[in-house]
mmJSON file of the N, C-alpha and C atoms, coordinates in Angstrom:
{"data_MODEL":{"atom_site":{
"group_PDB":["ATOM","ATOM","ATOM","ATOM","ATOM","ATOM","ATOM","ATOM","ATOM","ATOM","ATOM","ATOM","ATOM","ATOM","ATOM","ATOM","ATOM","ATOM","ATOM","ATOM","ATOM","ATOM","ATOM","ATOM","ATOM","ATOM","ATOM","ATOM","ATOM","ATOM","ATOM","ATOM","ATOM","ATOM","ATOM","ATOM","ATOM","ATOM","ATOM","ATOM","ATOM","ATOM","ATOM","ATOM","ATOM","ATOM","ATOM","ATOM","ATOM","ATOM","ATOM","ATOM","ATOM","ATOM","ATOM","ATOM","ATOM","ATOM","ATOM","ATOM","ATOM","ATOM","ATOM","ATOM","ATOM","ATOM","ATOM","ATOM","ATOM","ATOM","ATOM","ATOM","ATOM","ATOM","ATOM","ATOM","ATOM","ATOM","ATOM","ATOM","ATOM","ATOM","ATOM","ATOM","ATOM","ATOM","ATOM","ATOM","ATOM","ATOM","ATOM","ATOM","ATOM","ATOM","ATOM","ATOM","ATOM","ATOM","ATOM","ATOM","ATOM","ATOM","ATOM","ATOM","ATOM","ATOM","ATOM","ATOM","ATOM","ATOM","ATOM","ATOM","ATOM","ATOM","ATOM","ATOM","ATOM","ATOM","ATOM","ATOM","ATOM","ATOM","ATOM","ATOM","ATOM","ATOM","ATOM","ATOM","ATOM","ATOM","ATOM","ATOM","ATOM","ATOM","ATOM","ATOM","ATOM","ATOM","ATOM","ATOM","ATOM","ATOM","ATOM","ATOM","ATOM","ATOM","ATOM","ATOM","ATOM","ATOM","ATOM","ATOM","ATOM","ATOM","ATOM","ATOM","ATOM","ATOM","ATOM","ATOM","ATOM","ATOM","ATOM","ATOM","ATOM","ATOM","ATOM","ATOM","ATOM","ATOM","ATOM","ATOM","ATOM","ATOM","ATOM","ATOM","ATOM","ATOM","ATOM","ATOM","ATOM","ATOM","ATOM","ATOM","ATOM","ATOM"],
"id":[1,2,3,4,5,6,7,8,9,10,11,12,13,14,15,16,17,18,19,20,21,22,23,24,25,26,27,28,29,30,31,32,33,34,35,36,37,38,39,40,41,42,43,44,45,46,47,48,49,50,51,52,53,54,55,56,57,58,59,60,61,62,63,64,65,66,67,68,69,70,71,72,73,74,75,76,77,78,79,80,81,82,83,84,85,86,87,88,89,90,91,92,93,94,95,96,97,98,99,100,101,102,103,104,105,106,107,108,109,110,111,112,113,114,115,116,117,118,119,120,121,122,123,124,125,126,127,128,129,130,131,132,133,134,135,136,137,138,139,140,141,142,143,144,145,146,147,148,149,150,151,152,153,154,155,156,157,158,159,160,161,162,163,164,165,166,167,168,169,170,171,172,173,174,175,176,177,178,179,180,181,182,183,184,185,186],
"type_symbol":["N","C","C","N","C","C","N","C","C","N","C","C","N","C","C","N","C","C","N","C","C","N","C","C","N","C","C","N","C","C","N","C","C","N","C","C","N","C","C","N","C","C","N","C","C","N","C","C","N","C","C","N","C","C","N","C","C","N","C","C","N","C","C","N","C","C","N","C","C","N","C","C","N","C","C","N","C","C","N","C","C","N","C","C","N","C","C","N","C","C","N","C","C","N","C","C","N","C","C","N","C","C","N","C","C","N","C","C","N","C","C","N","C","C","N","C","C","N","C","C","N","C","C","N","C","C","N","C","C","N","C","C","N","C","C","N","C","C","N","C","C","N","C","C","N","C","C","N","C","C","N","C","C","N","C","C","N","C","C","N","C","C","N","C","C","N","C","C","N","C","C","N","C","C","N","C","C","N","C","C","N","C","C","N","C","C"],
"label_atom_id":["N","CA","C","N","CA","C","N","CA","C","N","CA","C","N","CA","C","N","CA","C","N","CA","C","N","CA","C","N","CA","C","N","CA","C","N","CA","C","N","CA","C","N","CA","C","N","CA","C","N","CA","C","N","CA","C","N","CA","C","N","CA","C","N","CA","C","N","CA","C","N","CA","C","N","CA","C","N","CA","C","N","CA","C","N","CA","C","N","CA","C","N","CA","C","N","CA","C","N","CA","C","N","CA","C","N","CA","C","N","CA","C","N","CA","C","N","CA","C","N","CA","C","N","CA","C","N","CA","C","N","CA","C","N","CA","C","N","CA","C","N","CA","C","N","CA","C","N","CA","C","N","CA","C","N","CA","C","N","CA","C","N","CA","C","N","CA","C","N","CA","C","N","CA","C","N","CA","C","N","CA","C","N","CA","C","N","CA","C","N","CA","C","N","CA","C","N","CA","C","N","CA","C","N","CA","C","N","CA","C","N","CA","C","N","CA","C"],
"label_alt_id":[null,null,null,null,null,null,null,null,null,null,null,null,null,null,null,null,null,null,null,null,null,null,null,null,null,null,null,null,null,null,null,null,null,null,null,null,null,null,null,null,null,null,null,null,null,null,null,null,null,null,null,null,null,null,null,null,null,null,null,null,null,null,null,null,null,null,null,null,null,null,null,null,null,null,null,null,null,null,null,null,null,null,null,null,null,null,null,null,null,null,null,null,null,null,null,null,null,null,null,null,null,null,null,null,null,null,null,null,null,null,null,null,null,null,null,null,null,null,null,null,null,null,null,null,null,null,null,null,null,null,null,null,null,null,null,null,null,null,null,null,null,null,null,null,null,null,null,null,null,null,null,null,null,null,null,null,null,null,null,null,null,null,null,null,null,null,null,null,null,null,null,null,null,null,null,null,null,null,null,null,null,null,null,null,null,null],
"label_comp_id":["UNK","UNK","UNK","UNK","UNK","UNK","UNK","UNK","UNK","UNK","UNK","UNK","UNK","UNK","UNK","UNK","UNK","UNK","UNK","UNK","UNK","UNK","UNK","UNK","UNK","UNK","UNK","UNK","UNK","UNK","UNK","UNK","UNK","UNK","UNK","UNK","UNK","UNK","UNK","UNK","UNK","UNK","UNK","UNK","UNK","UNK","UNK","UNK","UNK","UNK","UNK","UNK","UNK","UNK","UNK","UNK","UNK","UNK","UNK","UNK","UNK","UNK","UNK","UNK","UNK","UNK","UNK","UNK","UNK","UNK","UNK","UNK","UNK","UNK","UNK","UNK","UNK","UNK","UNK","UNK","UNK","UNK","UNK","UNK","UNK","UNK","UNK","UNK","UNK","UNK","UNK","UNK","UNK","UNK","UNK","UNK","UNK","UNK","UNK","UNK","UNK","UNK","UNK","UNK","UNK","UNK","UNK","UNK","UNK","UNK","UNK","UNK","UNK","UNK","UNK","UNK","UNK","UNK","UNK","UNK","UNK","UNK","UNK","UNK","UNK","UNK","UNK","UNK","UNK","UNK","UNK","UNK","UNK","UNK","UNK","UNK","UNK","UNK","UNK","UNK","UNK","UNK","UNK","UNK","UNK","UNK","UNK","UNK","UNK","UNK","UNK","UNK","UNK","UNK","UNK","UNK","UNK","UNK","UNK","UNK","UNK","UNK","UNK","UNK","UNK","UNK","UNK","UNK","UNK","UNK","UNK","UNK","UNK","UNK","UNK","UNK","UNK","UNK","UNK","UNK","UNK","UNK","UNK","UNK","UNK","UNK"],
"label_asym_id":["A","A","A","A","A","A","A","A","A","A","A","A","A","A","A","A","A","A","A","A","A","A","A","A","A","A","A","A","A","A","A","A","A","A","A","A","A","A","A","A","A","A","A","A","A","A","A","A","A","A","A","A","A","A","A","A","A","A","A","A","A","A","A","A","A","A","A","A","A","A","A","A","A","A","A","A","A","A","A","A","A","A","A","A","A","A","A","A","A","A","A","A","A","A","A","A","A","A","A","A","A","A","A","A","A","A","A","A","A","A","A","A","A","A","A","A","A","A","A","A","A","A","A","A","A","A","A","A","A","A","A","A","A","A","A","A","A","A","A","A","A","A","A","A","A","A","A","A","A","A","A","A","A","A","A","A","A","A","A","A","A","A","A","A","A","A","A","A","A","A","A","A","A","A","A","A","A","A","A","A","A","A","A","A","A","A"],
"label_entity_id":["1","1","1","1","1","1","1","1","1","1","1","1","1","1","1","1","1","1","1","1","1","1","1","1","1","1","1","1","1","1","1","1","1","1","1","1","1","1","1","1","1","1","1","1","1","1","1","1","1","1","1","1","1","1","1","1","1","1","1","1","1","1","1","1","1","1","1","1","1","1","1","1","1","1","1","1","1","1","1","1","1","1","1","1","1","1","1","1","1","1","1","1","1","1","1","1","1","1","1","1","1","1","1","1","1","1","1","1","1","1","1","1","1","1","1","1","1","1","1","1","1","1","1","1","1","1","1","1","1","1","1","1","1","1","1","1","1","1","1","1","1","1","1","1","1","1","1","1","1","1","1","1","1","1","1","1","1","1","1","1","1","1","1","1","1","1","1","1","1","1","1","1","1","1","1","1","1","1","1","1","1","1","1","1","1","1"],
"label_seq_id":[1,1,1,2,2,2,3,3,3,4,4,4,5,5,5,6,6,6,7,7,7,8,8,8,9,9,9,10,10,10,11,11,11,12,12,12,13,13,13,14,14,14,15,15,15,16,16,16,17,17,17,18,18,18,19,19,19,20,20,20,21,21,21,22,22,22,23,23,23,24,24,24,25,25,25,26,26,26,27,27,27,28,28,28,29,29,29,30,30,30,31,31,31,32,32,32,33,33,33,34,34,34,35,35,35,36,36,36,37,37,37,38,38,38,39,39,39,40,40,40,41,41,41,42,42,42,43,43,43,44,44,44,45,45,45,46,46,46,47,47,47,48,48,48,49,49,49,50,50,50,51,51,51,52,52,52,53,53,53,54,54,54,55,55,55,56,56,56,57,57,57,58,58,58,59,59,59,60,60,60,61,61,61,62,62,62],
"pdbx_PDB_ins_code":[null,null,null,null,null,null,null,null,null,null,null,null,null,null,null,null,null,null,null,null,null,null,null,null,null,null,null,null,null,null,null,null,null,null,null,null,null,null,null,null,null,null,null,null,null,null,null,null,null,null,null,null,null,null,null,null,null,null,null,null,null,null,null,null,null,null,null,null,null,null,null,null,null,null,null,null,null,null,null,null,null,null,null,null,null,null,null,null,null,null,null,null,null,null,null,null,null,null,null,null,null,null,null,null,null,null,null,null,null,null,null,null,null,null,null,null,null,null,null,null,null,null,null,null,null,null,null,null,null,null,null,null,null,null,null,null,null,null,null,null,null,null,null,null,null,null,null,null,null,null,null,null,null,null,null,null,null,null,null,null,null,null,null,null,null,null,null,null,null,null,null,null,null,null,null,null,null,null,null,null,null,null,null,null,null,null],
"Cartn_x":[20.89,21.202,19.892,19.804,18.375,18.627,18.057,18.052,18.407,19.385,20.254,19.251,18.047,16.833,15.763,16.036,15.095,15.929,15.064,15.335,15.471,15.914,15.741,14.133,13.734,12.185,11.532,11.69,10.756,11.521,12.512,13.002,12.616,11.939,11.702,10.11,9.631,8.209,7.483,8.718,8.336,7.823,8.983,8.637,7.226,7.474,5.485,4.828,4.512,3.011,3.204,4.339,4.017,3.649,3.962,3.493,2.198,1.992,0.381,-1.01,-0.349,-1.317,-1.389,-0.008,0.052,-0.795,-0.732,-1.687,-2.832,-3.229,-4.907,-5.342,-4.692,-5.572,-5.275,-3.843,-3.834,-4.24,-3.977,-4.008,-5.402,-5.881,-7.362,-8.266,-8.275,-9.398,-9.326,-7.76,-7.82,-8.432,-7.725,-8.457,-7.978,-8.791,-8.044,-7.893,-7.121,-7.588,-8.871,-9.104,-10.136,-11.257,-11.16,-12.007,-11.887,-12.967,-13.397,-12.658,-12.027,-11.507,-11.521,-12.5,-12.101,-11.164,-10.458,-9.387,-9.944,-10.338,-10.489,-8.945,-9.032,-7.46,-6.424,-6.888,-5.562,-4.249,-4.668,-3.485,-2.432,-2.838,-2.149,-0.723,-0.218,1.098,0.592,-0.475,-0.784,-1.907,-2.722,-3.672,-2.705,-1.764,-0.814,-0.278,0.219,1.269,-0.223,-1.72,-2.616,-2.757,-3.217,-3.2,-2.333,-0.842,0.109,0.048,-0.137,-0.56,-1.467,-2.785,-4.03,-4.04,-2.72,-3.173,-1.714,-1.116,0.211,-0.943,-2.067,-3.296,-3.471,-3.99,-4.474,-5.986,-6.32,-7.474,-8.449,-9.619,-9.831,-10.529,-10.097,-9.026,-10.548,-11.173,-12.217,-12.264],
"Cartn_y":[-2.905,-2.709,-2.585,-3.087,-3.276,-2.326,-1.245,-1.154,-1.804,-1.517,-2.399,-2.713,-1.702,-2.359,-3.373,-3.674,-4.933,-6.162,-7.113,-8.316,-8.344,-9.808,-9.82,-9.832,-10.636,-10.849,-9.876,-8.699,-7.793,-6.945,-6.953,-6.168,-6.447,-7.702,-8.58,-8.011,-8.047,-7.839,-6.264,-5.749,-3.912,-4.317,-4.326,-4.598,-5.692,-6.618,-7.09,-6.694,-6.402,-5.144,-3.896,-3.888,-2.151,-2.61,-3.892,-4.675,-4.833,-6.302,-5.915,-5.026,-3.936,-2.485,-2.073,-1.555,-1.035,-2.189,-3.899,-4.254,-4.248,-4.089,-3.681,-2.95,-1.512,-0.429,0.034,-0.087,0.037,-0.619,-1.835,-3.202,-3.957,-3.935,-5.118,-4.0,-3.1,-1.932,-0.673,-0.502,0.566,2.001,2.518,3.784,4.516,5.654,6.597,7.575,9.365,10.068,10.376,10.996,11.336,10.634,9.335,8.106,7.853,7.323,7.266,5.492,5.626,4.158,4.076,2.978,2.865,0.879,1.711,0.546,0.064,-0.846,-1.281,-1.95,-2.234,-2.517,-2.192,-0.367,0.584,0.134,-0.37,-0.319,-1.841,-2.19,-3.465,-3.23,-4.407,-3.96,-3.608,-4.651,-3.815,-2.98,-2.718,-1.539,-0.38,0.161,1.086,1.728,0.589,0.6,1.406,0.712,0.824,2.537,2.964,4.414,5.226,4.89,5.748,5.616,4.503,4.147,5.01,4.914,5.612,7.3,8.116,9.14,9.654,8.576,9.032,8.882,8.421,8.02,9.569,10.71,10.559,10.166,9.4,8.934,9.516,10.001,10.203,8.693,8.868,7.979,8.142,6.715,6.501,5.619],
"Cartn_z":[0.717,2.111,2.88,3.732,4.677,5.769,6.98,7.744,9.143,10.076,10.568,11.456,11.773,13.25,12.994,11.38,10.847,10.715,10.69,10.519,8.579,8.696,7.33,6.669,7.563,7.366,7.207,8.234,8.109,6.755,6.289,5.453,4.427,4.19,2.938,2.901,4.042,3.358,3.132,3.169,2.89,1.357,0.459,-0.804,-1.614,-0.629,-1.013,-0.172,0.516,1.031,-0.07,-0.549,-1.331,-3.165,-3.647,-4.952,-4.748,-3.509,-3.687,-3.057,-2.54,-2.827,-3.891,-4.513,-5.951,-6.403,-6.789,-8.004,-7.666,-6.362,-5.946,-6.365,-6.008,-6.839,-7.818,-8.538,-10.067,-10.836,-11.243,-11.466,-11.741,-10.745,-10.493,-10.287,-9.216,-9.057,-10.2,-10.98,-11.651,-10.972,-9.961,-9.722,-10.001,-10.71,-10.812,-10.002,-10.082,-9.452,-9.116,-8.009,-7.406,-7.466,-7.385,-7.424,-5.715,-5.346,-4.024,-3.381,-2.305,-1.746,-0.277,-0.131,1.207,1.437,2.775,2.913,4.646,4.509,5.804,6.517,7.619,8.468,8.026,7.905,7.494,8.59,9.538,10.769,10.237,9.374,9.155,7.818,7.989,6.728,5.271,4.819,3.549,3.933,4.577,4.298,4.928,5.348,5.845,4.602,3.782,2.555,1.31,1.369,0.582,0.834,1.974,2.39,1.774,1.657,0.623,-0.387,-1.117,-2.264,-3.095,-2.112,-2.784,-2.742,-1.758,-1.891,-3.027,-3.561,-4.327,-6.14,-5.904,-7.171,-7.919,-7.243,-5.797,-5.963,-4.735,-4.988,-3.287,-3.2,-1.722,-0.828,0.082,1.412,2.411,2.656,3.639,4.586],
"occupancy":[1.0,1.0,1.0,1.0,1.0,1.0,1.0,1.0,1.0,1.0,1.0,1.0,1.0,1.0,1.0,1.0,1.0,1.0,1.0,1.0,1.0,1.0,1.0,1.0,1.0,1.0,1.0,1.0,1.0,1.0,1.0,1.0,1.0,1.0,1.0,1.0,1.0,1.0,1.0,1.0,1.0,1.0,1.0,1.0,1.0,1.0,1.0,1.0,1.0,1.0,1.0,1.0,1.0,1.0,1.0,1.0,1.0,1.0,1.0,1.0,1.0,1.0,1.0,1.0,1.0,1.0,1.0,1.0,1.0,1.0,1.0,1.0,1.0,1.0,1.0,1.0,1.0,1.0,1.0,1.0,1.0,1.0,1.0,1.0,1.0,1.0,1.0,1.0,1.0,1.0,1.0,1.0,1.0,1.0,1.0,1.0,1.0,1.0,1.0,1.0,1.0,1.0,1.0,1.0,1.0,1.0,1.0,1.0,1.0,1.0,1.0,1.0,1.0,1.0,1.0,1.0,1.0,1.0,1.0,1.0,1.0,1.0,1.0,1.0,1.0,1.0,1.0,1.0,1.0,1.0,1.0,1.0,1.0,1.0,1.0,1.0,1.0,1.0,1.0,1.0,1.0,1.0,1.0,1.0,1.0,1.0,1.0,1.0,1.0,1.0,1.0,1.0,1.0,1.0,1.0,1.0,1.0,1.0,1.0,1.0,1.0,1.0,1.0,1.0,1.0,1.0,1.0,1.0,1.0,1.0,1.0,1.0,1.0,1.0,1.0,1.0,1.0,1.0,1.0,1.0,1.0,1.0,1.0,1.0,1.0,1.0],
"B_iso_or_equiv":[0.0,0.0,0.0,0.0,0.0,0.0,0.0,0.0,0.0,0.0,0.0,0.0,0.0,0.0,0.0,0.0,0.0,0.0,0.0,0.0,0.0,0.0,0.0,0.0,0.0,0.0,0.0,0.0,0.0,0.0,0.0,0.0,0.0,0.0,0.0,0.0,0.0,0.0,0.0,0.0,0.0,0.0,0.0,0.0,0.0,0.0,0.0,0.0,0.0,0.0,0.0,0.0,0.0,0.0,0.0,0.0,0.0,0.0,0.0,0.0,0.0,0.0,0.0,0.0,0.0,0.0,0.0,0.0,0.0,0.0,0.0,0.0,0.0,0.0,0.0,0.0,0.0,0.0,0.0,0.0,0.0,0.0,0.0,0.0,0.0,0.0,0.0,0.0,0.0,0.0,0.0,0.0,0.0,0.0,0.0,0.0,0.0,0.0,0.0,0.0,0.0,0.0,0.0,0.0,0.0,0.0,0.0,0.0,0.0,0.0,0.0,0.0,0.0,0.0,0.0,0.0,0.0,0.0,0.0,0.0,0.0,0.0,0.0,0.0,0.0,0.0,0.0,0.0,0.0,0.0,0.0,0.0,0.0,0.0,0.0,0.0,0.0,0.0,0.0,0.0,0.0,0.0,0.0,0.0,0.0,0.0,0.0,0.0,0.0,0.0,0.0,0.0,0.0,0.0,0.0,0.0,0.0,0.0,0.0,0.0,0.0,0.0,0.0,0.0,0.0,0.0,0.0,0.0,0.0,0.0,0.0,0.0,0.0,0.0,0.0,0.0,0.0,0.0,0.0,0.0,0.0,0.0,0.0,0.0,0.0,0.0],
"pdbx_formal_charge":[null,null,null,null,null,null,null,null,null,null,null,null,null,null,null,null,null,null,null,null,null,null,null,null,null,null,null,null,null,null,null,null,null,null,null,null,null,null,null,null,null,null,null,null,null,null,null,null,null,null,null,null,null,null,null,null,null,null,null,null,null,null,null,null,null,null,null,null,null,null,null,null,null,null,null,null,null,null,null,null,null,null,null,null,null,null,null,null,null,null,null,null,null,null,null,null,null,null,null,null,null,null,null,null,null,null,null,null,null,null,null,null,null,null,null,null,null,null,null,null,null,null,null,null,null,null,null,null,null,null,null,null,null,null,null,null,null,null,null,null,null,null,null,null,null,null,null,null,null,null,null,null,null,null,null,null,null,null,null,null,null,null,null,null,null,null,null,null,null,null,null,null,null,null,null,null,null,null,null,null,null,null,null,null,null,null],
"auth_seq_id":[1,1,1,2,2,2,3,3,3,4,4,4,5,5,5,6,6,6,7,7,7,8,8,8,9,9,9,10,10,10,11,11,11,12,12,12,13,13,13,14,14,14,15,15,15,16,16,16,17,17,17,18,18,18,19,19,19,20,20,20,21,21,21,22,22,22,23,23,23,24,24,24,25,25,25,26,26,26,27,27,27,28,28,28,29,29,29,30,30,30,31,31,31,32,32,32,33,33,33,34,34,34,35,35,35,36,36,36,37,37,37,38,38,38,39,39,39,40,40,40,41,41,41,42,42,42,43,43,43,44,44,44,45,45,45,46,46,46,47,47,47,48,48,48,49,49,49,50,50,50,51,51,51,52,52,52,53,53,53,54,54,54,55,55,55,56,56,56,57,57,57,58,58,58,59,59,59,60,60,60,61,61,61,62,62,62],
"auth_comp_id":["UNK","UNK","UNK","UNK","UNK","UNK","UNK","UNK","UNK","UNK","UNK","UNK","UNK","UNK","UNK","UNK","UNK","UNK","UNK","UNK","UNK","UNK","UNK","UNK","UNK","UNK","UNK","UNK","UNK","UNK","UNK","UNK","UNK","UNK","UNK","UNK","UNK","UNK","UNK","UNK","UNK","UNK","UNK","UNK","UNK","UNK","UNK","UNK","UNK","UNK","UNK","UNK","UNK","UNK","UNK","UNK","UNK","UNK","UNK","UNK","UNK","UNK","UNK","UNK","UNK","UNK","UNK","UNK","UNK","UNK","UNK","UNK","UNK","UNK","UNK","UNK","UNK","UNK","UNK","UNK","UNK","UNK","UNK","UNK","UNK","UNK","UNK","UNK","UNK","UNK","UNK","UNK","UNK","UNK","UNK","UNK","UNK","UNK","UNK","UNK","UNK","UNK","UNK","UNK","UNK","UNK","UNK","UNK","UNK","UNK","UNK","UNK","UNK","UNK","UNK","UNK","UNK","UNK","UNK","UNK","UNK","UNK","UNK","UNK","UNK","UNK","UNK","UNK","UNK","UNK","UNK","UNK","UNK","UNK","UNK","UNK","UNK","UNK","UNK","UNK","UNK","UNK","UNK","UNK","UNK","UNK","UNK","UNK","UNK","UNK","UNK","UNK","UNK","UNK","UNK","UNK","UNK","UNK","UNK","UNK","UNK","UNK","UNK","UNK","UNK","UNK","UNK","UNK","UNK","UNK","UNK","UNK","UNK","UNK","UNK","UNK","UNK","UNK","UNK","UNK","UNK","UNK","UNK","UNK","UNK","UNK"],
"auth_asym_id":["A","A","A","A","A","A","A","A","A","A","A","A","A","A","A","A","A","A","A","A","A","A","A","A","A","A","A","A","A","A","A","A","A","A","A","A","A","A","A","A","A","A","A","A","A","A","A","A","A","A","A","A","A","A","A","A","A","A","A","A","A","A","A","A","A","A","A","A","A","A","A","A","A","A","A","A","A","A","A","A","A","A","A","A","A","A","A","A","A","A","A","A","A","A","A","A","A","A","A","A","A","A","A","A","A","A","A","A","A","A","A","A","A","A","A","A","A","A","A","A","A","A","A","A","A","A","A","A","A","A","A","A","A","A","A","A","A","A","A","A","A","A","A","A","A","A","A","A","A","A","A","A","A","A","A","A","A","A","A","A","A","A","A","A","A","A","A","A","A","A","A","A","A","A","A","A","A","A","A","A","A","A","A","A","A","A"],
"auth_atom_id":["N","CA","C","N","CA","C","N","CA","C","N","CA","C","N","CA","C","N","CA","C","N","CA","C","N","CA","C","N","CA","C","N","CA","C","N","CA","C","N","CA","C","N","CA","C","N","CA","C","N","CA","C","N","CA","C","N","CA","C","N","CA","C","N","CA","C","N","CA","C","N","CA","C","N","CA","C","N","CA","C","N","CA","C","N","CA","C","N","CA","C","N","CA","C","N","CA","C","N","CA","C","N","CA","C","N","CA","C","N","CA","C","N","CA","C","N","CA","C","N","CA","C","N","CA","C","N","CA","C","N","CA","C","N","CA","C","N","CA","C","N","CA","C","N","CA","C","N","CA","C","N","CA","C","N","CA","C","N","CA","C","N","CA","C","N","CA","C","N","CA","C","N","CA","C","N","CA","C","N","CA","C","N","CA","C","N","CA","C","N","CA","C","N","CA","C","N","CA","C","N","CA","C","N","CA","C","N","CA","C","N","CA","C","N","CA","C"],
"pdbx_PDB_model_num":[1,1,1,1,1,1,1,1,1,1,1,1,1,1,1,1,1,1,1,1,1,1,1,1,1,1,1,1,1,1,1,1,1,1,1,1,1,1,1,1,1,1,1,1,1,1,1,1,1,1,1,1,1,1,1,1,1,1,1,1,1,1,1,1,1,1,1,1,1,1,1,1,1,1,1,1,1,1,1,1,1,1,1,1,1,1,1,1,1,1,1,1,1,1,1,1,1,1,1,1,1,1,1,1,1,1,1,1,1,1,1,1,1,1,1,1,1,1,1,1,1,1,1,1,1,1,1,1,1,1,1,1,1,1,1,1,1,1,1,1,1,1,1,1,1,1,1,1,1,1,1,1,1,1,1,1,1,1,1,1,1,1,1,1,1,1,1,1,1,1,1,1,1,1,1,1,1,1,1,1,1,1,1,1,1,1]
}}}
């Protein structure tokens, strides 16, 4: 079930912005906790999604 104020489109791309953050920094960067990350164009769909990502690591956020 999607949220009735999204489109399909936008409903579709919650789930890939939140895959490829997770394989960025698990995945390819491997960070661990308290490993240092900075995310440039936090304001965008995946660096937004990357920001929750990195502090669920937890990793500290620059």
């Amino acid at each position: 079930m999607k949220p009735s104020n999204l489109s399909l489109e936008e409903a579709a791309a919650i789930p890939l912005v939140g895959l490829t953050s997770y394989q960025a920094l698990h995945d390819i960067l491997a960070v661990k906790p308290n490993d240092k990350v900075l995310i440039q164009a936090g304001a965008g769909g995946v660096g937004s999604m990357a920001i929750q990502v990195a502090w669920l690591l937890p990793a500290w956020l620059f």
